[in-house]
C-alpha positions in Angstrom: -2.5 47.9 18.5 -6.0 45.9 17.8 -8.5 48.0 15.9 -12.0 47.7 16.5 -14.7 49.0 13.8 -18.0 50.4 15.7 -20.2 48.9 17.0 -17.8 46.8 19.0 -18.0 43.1 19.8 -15.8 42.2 23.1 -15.4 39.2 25.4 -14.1 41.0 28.8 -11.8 37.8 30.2 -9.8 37.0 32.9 -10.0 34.8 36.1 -12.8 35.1 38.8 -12.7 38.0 41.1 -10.9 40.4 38.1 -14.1 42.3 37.8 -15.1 41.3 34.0 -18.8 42.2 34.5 -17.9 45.6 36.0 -15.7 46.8 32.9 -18.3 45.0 31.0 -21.1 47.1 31.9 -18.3 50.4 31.5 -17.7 49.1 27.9 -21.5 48.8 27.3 -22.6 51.4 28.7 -20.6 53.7 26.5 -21.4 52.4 23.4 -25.2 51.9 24.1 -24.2 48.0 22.9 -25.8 44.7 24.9 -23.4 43.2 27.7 -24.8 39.8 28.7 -23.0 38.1 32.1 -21.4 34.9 30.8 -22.8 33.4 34.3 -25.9 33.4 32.5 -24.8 31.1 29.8 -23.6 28.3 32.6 -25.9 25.2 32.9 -27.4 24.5 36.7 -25.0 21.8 36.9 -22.2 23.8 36.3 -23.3 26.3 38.7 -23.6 23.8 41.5 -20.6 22.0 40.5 -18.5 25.4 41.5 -20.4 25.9 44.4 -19.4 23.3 45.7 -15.6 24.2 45.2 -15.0 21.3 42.0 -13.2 23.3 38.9 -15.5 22.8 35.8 -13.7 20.6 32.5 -13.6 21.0 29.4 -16.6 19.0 28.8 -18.2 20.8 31.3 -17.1 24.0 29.6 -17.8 23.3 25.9 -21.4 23.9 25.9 -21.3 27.0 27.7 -18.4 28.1 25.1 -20.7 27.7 22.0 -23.8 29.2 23.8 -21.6 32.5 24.5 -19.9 32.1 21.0 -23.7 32.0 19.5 -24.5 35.3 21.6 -21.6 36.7 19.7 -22.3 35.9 16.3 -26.1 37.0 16.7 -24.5 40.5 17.9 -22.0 40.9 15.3 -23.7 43.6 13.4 -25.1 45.2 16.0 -22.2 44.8 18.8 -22.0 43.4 22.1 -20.0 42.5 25.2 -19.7 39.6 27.1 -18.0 38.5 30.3 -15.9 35.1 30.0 -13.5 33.9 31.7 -11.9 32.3 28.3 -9.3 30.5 30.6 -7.2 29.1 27.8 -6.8 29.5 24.0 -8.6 27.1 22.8 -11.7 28.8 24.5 -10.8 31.4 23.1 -10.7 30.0 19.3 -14.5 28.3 19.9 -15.5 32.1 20.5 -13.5 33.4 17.4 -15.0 30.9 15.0 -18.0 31.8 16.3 -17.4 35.7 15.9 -14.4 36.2 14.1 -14.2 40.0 14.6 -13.9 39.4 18.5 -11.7 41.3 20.5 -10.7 40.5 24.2 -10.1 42.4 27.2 -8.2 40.5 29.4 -8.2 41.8 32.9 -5.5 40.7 35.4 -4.1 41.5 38.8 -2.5 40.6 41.9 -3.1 37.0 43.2 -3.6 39.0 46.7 -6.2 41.6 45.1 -8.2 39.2 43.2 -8.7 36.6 46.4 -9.8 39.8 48.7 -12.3 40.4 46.1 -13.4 37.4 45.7 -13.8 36.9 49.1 -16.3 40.3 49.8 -18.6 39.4 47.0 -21.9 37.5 46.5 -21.2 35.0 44.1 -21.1 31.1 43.1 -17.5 30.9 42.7 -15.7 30.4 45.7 -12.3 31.7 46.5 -11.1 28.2 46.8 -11.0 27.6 42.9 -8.9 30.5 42.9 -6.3 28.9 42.4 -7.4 26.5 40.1 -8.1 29.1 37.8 -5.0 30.7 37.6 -3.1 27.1 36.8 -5.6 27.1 33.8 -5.5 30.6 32.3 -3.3 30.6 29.7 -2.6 34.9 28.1 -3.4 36.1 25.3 -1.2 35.2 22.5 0.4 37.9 20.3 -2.0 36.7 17.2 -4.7 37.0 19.1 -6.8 39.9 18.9 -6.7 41.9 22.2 -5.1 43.8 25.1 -4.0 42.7 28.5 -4.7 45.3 30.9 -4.5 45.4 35.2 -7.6 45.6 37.1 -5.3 48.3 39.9 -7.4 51.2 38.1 -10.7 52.7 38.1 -13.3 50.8 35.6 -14.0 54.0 33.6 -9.9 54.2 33.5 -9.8 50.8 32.4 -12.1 51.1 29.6 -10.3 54.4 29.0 -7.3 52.6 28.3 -8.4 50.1 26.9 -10.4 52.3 23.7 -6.8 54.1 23.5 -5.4 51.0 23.0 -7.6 49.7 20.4 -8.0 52.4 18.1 -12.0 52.4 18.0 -13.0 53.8 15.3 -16.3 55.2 14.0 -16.7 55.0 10.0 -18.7 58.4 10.1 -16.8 60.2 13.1 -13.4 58.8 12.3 -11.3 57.9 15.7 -13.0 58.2 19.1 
């Protein structure tokens, strides 16, 4: 079991279509903490590189990595989440040097699920990189700090499960 000390500071992951900013905004909204889309943190090139169906690479990735990692270490104190796909671990370890109390939510789900999602939404990414993206995502490993959990449920379920699983607890309240 993680254990997170309030305020929290997460990084909702998973591939596209897995409904990271949704549960983001849940988590947020709960806490009364910041959640920031890590869309927001991609350069216009990166944007229109997607778009146009061609997975992003690691150089293409690293500076949008240390702009979300900066994000977290300026709402360390105060707590935060952020939605990032944090495909692999090494991803993952830019954001953790960055914040080293992060915790992760990695959302996954059926291939089937995701691409029907994926293909009734508004966004850059197109269901075509789908696939891409899962050859890339690499879980969570058992030292890092967080909790694999399927997207199947409701997002307040989700978060739900997700606060059970991680033990928040408030210095003055004692467990939530």
């Amino acid at each position: 079991m993680s254990r997170l000390t309030l305020p929290p500071l997460v990084v909702v992951m998973g591939i596209s279509g897995v409904g990271k900013s949704e549960i983001g905004h849940e988590l947020a909204d709960r806490y009364d903490i910041p959640y920031e889309d890590g869309d927001a943190f991609h350069s216009e090139a990166n944007i229109a590189k997607m778009s146009a169906g061609t997975p992003l690479t690691d150089d293409d990735r690293w500076p949008w990595l240390e702009s979300i990692g900066a994000w977290l270490h300026a709402h360390d104190e105060s707590g935060g989440v952020v939605s990032c796909s944090a495909l692999r671990r090494v991803y993952r370890d830019v954001l953790v040097s960055a914040a080293p109390r992060t915790t992760f939510l990695h959302l996954a789900g059926d291939h089937d699920l995701i691409r029907q999602r994926m293909e009734h939404r508004d966004h850059f990414m197109p269901v075509s990189l789908l696939q891409s993206q899962e050859e890339t995502l690499e879980q969570l490993e058992p030292d890092e700090n967080g909790e694999l959990l399927d997207i199947t449920p409701t997002p307040a379920e989700i978060v739900d499960e997700f606060l059970a699983r991680t033990e928040v607890v408030d210095e003055q309240e004692g467990p939530r």
